[in-house]
MARBA-3410 file (N, C-alpha, C, O; in Angstrom, 1 decimal):
79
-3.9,-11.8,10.3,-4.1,-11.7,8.9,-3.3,-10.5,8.4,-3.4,-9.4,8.9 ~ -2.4,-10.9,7.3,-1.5,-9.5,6.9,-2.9,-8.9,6.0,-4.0,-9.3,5.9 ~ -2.2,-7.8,5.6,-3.0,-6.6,5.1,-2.1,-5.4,4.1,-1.2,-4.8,4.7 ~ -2.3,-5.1,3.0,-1.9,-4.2,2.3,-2.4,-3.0,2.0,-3.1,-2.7,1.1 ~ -1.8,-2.4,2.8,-2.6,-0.8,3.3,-1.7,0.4,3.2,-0.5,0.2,3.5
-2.0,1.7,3.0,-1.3,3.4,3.2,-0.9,3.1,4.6,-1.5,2.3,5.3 ~ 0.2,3.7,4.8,0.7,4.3,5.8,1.6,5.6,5.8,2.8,5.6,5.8 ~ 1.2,6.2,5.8,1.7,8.2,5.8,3.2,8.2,6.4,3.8,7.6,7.3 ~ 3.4,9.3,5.5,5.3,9.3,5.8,5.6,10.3,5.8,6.7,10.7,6.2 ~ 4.4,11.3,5.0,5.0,12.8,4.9,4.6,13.8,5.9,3.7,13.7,6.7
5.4,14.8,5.7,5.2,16.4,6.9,3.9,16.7,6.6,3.0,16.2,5.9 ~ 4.0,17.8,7.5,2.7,18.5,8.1,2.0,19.0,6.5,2.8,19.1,5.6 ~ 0.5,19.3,6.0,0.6,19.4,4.7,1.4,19.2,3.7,1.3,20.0,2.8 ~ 2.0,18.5,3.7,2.8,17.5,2.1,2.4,16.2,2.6,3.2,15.6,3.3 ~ 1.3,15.5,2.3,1.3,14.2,2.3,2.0,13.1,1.4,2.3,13.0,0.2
2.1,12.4,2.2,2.9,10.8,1.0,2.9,10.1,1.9,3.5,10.1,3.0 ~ 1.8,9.0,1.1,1.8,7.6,2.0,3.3,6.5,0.7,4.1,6.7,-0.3 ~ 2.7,5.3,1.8,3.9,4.3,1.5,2.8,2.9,1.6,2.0,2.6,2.4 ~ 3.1,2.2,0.6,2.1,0.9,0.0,2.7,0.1,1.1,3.8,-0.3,1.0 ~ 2.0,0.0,2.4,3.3,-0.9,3.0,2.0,-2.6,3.3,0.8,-2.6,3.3
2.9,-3.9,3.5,2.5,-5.0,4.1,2.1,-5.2,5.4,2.5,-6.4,5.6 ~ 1.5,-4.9,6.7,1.4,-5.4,7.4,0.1,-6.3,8.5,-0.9,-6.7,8.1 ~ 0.3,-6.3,9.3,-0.5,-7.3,10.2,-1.9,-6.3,10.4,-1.7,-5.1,10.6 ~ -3.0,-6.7,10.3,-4.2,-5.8,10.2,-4.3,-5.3,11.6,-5.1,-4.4,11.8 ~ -3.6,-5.7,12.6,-4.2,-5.1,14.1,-2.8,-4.0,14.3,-2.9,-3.2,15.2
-1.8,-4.0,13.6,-0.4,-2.8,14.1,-1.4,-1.7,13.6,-2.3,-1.7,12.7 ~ -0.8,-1.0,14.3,-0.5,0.6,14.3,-0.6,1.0,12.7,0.3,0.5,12.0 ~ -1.2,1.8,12.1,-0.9,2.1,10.6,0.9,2.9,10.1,1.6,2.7,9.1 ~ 0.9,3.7,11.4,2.4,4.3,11.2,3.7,3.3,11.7,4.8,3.8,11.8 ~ 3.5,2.1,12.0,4.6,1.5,12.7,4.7,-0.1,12.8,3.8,-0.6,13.4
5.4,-0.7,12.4,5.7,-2.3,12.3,5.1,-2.9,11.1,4.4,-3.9,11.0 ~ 5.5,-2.1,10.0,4.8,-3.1,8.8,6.5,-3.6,8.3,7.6,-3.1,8.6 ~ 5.9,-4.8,7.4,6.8,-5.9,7.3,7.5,-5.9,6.0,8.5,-6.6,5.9 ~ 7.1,-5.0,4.7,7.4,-4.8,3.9,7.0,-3.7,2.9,5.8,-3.8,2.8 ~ 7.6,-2.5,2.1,7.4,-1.4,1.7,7.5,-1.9,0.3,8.5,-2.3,-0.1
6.0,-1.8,-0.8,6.1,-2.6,-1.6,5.7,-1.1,-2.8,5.7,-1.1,-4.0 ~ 5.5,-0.2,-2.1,4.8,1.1,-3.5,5.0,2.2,-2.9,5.5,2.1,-1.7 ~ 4.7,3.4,-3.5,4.4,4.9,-2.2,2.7,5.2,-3.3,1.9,4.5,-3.9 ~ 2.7,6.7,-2.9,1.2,7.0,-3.5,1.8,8.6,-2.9,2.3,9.0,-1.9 ~ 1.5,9.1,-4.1,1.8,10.7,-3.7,0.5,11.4,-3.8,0.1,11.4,-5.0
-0.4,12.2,-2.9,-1.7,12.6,-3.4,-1.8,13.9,-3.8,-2.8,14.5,-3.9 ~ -0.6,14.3,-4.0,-0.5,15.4,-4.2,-0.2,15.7,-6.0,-0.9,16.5,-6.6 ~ 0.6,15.1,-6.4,0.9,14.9,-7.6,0.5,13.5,-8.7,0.9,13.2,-9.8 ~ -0.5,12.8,-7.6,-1.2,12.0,-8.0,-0.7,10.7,-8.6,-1.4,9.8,-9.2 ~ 0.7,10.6,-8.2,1.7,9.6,-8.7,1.4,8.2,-7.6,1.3,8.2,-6.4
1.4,7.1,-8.3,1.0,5.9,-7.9,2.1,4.9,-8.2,2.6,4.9,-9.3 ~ 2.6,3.9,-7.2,3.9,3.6,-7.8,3.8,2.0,-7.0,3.6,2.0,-5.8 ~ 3.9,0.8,-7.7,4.2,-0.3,-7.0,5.2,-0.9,-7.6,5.3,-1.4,-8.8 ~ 6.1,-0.7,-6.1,8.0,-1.3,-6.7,7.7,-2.9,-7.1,8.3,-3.1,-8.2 ~ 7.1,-3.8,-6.7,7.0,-4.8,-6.8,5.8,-5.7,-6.6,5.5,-6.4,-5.6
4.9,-5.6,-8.2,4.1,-6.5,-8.4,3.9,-7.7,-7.6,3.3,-8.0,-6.6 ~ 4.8,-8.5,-8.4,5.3,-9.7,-8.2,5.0,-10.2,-6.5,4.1,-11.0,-6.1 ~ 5.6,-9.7,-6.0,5.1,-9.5,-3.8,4.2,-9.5,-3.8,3.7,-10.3,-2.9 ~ 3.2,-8.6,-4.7,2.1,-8.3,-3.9,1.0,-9.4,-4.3,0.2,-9.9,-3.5 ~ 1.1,-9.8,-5.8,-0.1,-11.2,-6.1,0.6,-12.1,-5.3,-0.2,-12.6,-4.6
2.0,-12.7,-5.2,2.0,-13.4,-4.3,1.5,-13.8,-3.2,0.9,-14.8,-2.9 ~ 1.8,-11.9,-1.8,1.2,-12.4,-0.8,-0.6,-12.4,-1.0,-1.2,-13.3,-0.4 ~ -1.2,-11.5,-1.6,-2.1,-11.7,-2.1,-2.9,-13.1,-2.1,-3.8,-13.2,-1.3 ~ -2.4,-14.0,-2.9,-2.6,-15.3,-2.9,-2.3,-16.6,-2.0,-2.4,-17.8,-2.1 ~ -1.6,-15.6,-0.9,-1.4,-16.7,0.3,-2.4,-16.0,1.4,-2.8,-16.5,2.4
-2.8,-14.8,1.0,-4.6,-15.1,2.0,-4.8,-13.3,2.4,-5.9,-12.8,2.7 ~ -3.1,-12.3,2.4,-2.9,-10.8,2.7,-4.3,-10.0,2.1,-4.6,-10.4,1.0 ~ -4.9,-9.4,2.5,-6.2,-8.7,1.8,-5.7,-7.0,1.7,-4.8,-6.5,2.3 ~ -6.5,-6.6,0.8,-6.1,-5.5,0.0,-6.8,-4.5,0.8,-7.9,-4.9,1.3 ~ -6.4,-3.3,1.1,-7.6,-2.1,2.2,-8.2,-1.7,0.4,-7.8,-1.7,-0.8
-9.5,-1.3,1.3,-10.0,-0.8,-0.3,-10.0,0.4,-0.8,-10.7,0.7,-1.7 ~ -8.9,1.5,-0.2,-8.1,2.3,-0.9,-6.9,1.9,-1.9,-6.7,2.5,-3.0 ~ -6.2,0.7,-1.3,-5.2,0.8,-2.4,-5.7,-0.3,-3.4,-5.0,-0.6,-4.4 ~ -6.8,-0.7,-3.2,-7.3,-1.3,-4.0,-8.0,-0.7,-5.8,-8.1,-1.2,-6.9 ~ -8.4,0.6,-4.9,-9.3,1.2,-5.6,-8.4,2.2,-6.6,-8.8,2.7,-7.6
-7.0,2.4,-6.1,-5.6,3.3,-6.4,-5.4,2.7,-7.5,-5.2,3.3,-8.5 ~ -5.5,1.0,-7.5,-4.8,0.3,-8.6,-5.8,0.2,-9.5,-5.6,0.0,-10.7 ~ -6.9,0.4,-9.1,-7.8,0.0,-10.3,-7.9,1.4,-11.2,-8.0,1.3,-12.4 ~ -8.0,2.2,-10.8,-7.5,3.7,-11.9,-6.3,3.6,-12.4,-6.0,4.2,-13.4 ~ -5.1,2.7,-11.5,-3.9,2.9,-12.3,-4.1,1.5,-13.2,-3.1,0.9,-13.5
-5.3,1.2,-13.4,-4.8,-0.1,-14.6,-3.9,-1.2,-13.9,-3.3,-1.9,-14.7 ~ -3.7,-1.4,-12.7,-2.9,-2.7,-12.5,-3.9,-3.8,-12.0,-4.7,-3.5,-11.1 ~ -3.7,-4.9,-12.6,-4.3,-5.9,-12.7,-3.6,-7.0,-11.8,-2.6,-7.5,-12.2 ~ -4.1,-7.2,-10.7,-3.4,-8.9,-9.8,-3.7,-10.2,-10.6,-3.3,-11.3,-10.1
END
């Protein structure tokens, strides 16, 4: 089952995750299949490059973690 979930990218205290696609059993840091947003928690910036991808895979069965779920729903984006 894919899955659309954080995966962290930044140094030691500066965090920044990355909205990435992948298979729910990989590794959170390693083999995701597509980089679709980032999420900065520092400056609170929320960013999805590509809608469009995501209701798609969305609607072919990918489930949402309920962080980035919960990310878009303060940022107002609507699937």
């Amino acid at each position: 089952m894919l899955k659309i979930r954080l995966a962290r990218a930044g140094k030691r205290n500066s965090p920044f995750f990355r909205v990435v696609l992948t298979e729910h059993t990989a590794p959170s840091k390693s083999g995701y299949k597509e980089v679709l947003g980032f999420f900065n928690p520092i400056s609170k910036e929320f960013k999805i490059n590509n809608l469009e991808a995501i209701k798609k895979y969305v609607s072919h069965g990918a489930q949402l973690s309920p962080r980035v779920e919960k990310l878009m729903k303060t940022n107002n984006i609507a699937l």
